[in-house]
MARROVO-329468 format. One record per residue: residue in one letter; z, x, y of N, C-alpha, C in turn. Coordinates in steps of 0.2 Angstrom, whole numbers, padded with zeros to 4 digits, always signed. Each point is the difference from the previous one (the first is absolute). Layout:
<nodes>
AZXYZXYZXY/...
</nodes>
This chain:
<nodes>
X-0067-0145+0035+0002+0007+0001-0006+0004+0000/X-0001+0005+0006-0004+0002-0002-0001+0007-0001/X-0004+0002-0004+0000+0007-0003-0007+0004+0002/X+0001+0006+0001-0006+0002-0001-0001+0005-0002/X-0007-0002-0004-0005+0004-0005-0004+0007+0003/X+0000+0004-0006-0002+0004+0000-0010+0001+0004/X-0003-0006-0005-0008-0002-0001-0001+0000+0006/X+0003-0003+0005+0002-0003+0010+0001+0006+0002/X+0003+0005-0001+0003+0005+0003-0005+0003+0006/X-0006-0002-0001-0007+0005+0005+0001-0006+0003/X-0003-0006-0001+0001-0004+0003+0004-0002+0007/X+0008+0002-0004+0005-0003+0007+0001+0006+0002/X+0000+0006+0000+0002+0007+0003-0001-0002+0010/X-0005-0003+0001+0000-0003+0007+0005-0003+0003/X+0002-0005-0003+0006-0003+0000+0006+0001-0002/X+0003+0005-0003+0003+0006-0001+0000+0004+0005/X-0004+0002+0003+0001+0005+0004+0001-0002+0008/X-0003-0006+0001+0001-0007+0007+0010+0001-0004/X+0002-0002-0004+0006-0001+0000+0004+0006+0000/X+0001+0003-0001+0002+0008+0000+0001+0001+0007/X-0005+0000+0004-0001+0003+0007+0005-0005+0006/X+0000-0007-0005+0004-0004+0004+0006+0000+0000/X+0002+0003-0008+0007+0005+0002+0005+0001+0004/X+0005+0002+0001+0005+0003+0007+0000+0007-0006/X-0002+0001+0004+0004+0011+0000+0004+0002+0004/X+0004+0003-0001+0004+0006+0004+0002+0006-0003/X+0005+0001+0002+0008+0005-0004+0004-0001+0002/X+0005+0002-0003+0007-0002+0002+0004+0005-0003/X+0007+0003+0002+0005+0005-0003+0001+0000-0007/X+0003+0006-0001+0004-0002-0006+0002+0011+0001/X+0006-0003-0005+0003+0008-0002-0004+0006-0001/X-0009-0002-0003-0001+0008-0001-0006+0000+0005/X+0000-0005+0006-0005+0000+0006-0006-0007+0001/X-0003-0001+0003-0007-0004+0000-0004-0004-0005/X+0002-0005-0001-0003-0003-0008-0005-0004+0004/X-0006+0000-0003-0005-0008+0002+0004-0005-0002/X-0005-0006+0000+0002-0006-0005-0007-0004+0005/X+0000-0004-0005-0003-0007+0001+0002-0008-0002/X-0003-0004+0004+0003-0008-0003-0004-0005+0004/X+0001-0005-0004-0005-0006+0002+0005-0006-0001/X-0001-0001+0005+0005-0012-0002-0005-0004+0001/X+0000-0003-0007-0007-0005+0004+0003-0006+0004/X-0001-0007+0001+0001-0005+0004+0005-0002-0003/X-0004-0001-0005+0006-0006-0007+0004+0003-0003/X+0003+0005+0002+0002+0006-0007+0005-0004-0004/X+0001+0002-0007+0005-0006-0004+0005+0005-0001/X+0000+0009+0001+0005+0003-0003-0006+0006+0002/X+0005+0006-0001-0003+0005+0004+0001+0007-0009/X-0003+0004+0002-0002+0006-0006+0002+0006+0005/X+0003+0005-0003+0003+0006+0001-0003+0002-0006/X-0006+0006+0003-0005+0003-0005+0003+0007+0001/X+0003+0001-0006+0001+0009-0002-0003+0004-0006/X-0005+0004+0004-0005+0003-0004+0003+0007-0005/X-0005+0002-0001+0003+0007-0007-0002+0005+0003/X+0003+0006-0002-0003+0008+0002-0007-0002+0001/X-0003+0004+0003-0007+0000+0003-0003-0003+0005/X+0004-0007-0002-0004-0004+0003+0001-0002+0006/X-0002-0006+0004+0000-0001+0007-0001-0010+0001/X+0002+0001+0005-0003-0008+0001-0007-0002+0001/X-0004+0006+0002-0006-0002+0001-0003-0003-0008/X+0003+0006-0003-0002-0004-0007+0000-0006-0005/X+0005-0005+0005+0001-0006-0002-0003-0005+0003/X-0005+0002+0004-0005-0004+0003-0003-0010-0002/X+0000+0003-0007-0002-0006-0005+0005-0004+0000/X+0007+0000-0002+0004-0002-0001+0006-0004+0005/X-0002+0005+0008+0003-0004+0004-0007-0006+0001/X-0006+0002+0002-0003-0006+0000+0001-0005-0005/X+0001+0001-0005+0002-0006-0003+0006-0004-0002/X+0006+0005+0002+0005-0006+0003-0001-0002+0006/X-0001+0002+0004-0003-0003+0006-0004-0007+0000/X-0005+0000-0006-0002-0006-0001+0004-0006-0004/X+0006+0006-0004+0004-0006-0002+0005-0003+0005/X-0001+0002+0007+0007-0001+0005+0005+0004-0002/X+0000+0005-0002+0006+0004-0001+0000+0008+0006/X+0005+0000+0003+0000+0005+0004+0000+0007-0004/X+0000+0005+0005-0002+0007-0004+0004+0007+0006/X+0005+0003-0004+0001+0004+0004+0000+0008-0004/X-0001+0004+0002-0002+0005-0003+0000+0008+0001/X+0000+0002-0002+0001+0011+0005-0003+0007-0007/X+0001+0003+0004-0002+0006-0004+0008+0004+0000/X+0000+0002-0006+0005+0005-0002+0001+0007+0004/X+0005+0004+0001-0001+0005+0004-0003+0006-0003/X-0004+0003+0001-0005+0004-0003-0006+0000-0002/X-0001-0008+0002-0007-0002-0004-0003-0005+0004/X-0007-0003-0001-0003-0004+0004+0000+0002+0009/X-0001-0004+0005+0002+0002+0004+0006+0003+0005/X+0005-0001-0004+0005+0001+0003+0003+0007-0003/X+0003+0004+0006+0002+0006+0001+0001+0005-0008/X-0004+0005+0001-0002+0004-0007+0008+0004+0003/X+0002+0005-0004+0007+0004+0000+0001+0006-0003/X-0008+0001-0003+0000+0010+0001-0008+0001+0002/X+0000+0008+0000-0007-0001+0004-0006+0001-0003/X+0000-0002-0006-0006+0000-0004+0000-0006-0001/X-0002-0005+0002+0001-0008+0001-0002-0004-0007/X-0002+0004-0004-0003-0005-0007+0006+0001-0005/X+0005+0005+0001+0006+0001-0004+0005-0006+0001/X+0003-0005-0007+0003-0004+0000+0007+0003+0001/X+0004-0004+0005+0006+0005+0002+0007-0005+0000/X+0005-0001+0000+0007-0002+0003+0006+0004-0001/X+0006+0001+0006+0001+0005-0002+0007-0005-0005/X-0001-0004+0003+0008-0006-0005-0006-0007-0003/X+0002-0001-0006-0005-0005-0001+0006-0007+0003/X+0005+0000+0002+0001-0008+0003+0000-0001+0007/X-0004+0006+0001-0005-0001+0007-0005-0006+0000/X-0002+0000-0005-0005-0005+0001+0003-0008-0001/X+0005+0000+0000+0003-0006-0002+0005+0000+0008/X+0000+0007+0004+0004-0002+0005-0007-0003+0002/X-0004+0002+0000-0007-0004+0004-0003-0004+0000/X+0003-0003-0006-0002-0007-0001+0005-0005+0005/X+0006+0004-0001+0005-0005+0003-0003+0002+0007/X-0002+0002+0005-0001+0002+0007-0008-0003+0000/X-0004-0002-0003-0005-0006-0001+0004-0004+0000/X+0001-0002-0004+0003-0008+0000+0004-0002+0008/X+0004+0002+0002+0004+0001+0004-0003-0001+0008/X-0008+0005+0001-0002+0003+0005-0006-0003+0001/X-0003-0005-0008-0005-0002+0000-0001-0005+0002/X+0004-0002-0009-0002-0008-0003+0005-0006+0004/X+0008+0004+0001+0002-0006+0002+0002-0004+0008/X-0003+0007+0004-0003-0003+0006-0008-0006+0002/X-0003+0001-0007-0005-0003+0001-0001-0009-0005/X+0006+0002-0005+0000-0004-0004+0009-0004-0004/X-0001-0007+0002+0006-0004-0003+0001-0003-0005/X-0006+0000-0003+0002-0004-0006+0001+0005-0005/X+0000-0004-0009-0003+0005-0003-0002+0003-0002/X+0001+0007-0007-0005+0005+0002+0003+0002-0008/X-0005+0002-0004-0001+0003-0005-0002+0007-0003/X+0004+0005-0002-0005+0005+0000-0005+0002-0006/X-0005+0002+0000-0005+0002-0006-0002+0008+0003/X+0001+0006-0007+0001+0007-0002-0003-0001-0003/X-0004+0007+0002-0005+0005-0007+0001+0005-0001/X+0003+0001-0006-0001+0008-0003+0008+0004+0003/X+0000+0003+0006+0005+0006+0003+0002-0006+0004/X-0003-0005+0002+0003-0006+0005+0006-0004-0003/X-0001+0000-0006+0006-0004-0005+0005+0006+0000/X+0001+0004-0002+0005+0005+0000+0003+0000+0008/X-0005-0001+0005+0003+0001+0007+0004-0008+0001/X-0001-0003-0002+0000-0007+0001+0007-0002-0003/X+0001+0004-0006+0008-0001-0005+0004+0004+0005/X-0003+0006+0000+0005+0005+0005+0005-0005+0006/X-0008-0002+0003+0004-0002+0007+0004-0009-0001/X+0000-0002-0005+0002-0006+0000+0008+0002-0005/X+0001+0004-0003+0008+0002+0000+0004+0003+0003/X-0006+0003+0006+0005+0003+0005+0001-0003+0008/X-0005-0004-0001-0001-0004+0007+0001-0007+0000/X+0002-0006+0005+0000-0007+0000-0007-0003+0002/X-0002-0004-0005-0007+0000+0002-0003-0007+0003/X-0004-0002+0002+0001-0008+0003-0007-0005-0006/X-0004+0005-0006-0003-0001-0004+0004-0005-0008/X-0005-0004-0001+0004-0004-0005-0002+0002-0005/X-0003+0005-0002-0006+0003-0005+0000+0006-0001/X-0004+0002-0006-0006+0004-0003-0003+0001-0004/X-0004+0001+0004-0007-0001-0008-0003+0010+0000/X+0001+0000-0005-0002+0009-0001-0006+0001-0006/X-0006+0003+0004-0005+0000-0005+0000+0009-0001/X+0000+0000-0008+0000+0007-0004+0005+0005+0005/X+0008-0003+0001+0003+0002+0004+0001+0008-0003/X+0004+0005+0004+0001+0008-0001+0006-0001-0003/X+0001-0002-0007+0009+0000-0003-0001+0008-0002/X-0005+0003-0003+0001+0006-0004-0007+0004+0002/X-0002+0005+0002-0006+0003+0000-0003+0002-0006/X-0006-0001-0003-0003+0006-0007-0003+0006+0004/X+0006+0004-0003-0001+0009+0002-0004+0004-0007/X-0004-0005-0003-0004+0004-0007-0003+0004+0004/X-0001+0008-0003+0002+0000-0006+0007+0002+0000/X+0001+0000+0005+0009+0002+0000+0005-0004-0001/X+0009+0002-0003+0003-0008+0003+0004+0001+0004/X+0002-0005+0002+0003-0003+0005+0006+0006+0001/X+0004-0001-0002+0005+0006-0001-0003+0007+0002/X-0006+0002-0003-0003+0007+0001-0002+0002+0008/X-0004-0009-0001-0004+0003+0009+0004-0001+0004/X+0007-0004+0000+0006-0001+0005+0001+0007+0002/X+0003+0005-0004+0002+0006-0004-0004+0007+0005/X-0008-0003-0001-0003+0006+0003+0000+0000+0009/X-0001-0009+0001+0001+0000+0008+0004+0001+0001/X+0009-0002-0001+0004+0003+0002+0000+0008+0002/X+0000+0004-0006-0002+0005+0001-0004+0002+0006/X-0007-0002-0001-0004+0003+0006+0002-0001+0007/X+0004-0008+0000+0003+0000+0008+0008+0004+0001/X+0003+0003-0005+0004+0005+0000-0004+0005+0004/X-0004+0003-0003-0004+0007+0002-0003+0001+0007/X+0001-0009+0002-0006+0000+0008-0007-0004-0002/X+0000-0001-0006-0010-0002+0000+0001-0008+0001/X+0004-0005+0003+0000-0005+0000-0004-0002+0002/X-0003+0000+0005-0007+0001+0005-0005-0001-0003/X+0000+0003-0005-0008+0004-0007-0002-0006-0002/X-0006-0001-0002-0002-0003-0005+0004+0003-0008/X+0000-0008-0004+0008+0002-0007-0009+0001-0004/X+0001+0004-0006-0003+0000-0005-0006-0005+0000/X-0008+0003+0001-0004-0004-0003-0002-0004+0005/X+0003-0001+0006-0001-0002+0008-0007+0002+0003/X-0003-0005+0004-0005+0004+0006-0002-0004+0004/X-0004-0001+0005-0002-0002+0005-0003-0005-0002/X+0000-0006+0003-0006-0007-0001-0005+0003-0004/X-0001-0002-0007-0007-0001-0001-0001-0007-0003/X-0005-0003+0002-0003-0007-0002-0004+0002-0010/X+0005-0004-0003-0003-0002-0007-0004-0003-0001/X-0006+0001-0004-0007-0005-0002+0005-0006-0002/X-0005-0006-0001+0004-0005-0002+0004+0000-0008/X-0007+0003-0003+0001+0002-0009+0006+0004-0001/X+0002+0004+0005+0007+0004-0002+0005-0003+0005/X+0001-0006+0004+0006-0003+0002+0004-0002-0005/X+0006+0004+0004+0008-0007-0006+0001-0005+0004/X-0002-0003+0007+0001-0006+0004-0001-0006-0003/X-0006-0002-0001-0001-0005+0000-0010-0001-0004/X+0002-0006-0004-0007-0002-0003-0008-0003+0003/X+0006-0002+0007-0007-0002+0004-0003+0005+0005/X-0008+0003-0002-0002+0004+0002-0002-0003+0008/X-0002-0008+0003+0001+0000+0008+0003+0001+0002/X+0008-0003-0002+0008+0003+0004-0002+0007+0003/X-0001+0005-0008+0004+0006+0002-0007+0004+0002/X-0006-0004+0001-0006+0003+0005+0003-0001+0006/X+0003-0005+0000+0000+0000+0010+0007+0002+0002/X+0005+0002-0004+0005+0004+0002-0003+0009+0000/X-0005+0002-0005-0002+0007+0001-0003+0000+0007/X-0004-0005+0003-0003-0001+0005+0001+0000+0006/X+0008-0004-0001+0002-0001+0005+0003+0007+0003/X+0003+0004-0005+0005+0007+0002-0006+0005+0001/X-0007-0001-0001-0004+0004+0003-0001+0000+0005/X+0000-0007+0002-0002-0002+0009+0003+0001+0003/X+0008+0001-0002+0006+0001+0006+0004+0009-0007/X-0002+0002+0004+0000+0005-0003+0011+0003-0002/X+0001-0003+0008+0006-0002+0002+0006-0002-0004/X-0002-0004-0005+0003-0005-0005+0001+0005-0008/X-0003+0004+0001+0001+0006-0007+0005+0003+0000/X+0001-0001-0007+0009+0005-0002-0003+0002-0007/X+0001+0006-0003-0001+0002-0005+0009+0001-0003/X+0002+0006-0004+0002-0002-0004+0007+0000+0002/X+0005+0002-0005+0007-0002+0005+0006+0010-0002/X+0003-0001+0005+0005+0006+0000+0005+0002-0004/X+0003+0007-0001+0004+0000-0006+0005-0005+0003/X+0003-0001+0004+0004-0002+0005+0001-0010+0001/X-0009-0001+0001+0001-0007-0004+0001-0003-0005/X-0001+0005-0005-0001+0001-0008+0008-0001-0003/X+0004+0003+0004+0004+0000-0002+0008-0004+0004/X-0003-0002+0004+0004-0006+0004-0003-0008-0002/X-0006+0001-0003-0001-0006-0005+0002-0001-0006/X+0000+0007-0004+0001+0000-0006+0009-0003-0001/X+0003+0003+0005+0009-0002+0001+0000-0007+0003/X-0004-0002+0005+0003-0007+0001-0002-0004-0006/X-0005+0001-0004-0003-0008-0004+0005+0004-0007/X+0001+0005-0001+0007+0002-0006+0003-0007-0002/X+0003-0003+0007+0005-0006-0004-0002-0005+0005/X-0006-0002-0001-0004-0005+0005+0002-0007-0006/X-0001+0002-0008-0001-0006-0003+0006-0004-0001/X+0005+0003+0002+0008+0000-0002+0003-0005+0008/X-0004-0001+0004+0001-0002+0007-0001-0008-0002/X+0006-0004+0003+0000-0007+0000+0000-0003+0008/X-0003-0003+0002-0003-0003+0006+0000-0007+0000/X+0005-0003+0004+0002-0007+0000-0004-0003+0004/X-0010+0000+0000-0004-0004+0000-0005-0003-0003/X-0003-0005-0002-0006-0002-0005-0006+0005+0001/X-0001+0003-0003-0004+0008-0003-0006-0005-0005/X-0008+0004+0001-0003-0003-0006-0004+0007+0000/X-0001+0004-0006-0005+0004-0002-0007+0001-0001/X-0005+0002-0001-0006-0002-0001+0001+0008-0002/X-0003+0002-0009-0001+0006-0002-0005+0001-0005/X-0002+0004+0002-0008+0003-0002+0000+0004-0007/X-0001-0005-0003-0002+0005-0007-0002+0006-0003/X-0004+0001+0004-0006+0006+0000+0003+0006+0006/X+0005-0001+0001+0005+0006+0007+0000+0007-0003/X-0003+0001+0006+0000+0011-0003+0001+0002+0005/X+0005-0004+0008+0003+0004+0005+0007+0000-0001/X+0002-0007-0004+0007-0004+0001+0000+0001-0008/X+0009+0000-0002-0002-0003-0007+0003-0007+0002/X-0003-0004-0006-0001-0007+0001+0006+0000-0003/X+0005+0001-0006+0004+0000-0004+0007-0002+0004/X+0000+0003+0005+0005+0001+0007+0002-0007+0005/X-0006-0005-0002-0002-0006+0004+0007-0004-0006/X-0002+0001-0006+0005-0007-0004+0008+0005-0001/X-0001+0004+0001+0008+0004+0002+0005-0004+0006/X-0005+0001+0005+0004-0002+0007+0000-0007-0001/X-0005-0005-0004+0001-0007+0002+0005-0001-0007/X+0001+0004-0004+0007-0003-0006+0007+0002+0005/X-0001+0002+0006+0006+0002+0003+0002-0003+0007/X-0005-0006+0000-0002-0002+0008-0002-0009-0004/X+0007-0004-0001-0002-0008-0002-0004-0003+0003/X+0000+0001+0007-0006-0005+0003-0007+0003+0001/X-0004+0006-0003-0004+0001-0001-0006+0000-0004/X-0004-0002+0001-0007-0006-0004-0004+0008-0001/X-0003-0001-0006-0004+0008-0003-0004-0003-0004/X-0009+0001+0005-0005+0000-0007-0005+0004+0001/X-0004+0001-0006-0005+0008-0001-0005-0003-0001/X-0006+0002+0002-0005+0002+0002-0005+0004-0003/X-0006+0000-0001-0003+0005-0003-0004+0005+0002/X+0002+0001+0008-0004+0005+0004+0002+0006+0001/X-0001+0003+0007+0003+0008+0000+0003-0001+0005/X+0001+0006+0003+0005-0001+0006+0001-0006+0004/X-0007+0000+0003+0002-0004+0007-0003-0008-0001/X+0006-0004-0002-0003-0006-0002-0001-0005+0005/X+0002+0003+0006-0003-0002+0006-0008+0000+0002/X-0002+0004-0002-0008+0003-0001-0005-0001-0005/X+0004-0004-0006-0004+0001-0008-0005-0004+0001/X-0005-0002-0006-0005-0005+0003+0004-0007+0000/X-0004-0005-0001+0000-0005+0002+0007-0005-0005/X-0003+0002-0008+0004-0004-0002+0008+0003-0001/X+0002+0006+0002+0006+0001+0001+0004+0001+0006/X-0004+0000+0004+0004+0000+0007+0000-0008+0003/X-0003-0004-0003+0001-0007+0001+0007-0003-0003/X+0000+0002-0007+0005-0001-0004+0008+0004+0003/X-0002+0007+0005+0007+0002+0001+0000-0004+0006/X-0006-0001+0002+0004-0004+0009+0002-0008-0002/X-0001-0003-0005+0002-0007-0003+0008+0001-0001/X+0001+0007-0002+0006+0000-0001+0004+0001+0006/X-0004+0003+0005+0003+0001+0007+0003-0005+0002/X-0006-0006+0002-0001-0006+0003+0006-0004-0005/X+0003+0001-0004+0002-0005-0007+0008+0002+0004/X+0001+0006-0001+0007+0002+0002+0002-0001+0009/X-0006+0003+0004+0002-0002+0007+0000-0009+0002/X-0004-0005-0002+0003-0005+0000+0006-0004-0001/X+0002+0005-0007+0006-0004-0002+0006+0001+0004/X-0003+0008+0003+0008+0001+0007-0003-0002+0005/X-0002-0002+0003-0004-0004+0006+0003-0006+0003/X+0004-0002+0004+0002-0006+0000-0008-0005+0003/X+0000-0004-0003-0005-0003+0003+0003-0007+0006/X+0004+0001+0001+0003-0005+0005-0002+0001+0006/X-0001-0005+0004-0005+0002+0006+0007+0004+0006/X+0005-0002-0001+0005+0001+0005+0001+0008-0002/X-0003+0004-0005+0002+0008+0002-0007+0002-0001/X-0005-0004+0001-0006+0003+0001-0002+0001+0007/X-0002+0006+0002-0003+0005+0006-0005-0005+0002/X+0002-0003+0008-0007-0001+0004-0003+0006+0003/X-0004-0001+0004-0004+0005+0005+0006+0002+0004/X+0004-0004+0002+0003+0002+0005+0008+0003-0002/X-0001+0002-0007+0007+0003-0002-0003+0009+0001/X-0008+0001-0001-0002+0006+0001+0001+0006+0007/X+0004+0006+0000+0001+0002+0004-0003+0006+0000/X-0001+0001+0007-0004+0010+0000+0005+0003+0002/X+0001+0004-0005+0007+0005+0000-0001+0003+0004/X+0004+0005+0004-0003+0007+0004+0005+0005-0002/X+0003+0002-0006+0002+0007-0003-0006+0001-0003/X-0006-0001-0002-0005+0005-0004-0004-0001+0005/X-0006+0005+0001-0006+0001+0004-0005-0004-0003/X-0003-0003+0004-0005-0004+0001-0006+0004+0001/X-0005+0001-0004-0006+0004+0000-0007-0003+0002/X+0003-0008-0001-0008-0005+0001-0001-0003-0008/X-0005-0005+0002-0002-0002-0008-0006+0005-0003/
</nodes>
């Protein structure tokens, strides 16, 4: 299996970046307009990855990590959220996090899946969430029929920490402000992208990762979201209210972060006492244990790799040759 290290990181950014570009980009529909997305099949693929990222983030950001299932033969499809990354922003100050319905993001997962993945791909397919991508990812799998045998959810969104306020309080005040009209506004204590030193990050302990995700949102300037609206604030705070209480008749595995000062971690063992086939273990990083250094992002993808084999059939007769792969023509094609 192979994994990659932090120490490499300068190293293989070359080859990371040859694989990145080799990529299919496009966009494709969805109910709130124009979403990107990216994907890769490799030759041999053994099972394919539907990557759903977290507020802020983007697909470019997972650059590391599609290379490296890549290397495991594991395919990789992926998009940006509406409002964020490069797919269509929805007000006109573009760093404002916005939705006007939060199970809009779960209609547009299902219209990825749909529009992307399964014009291009027959076998199957596993999902892996971060952060706001878990909570999208619960949404659209109780509301939706899904062709995924999985999920694996790192520091999934069950509960936000609204310190110094509670939960109850800040629900309380958005509601209010999107009564008034200010749904729009930046909620309480919001602003525009600014880049944290590394000493005052709550992400993550590995100061390469999170050097070359500041680097990256400075080089594409386009990728920046600052903070989120009354309006988000408050369409997140009411869907994830009884997110924990949600039971999902698929094999679910969690990965949560000890050290969480976006998510409360507390909220992960709530939903997995209420969901029997879901596997739950903790971690001593911060948010994005996707990004952490080396010895804990190897130990959370061990568990990735540990649960997506065991749903994988390994039978050659429902394994994808090259010529089960199809170029779909509902989403735009932009080139590699």
């Amino acid at each position: 299996m192979f994994y990659s290290e932090s120490k490499h990181l300068h190293n293989n950014l070359a080859q990371i970046e040859t694989h990145w570009q080799e990529c299919k980009k496009g966009t494709f529909d969805s109910p709130v307009g124009p979403l990107f997305y990216a994907c890769h099949i490799p030759e041999r693929a053994r099972f394919a990855v539907l990557l759903i990222n977290g507020r802020i983030e983007s697909a470019h950001k997972y650059q590391e990590l599609i290379w490296e299932l890549s290397r495991n033969q594991i395919a990789v499809f992926t998009y940006d959220h509406p409002g964020q990354g490069l797919s269509g922003r929805l007000l006109a100050n573009l760093h404002i996090g916005y939705i006007e319905r939060f199970a809009q993001y779960g209609d547009c997962l299902d219209a990825f899946v749909n529009q992307v993945v399964l014009p291009q791909w027959r076998g199957q397919s596993v999902i892996l969430a971060h952060s706001m991508g878990g909570a999208v990812t619960c949404d659209y799998l109780t509301r939706y029929s899904s062709p995924v045998v999985g999920a694996f959810l790192s520091a999934p969104m069950f509960a936000i920490n609204t310190a110094p306020y509670p939960a109850w309080l800040a629900q309380g005040i958005a509601t209010t402000a999107c009564t008034l009209g200010l749904g729009q506004r930046y909620a309480i204590g919001q602003a525009d992208y600014l880049p944290k030193a590394f000493a005052d990050n709550e992400l993550t302990h590995c100061e390469q990762r999170y050097s070359l995700f500041r680097q990256l949102y400075q080089q594409h300037p386009g990728l920046q979201l600052g903070g989120v609206s009354f309006r988000w604030l408050q369409q997140a705070l009411g869907s994830t209210h009884s997110m924990t209480q949600q039971r999902i008749d698929l094999p679910l595995s969690i990965a949560s972060a000890q050290h969480d000062s976006i998510v409360c971690s507390a909220a992960h063992a709530h939903f997995a006492a209420n969901n029997a086939a879901c596997q739950l273990h903790h971690y001593p990083g911060k948010h994005e244990l996707l990004c952490e250094v080396d010895s804990i992002r190897r130990a959370v993808l061990k568990q990735f790799y540990a649960f997506a084999h065991q749903l994988i059939s390994q039978d050659a007769a429902t394994t994808p040759s090259s010529s089960d792969y199809v170029a779909g023509d509902t989403a735009s094609d932009t080139g590699s």
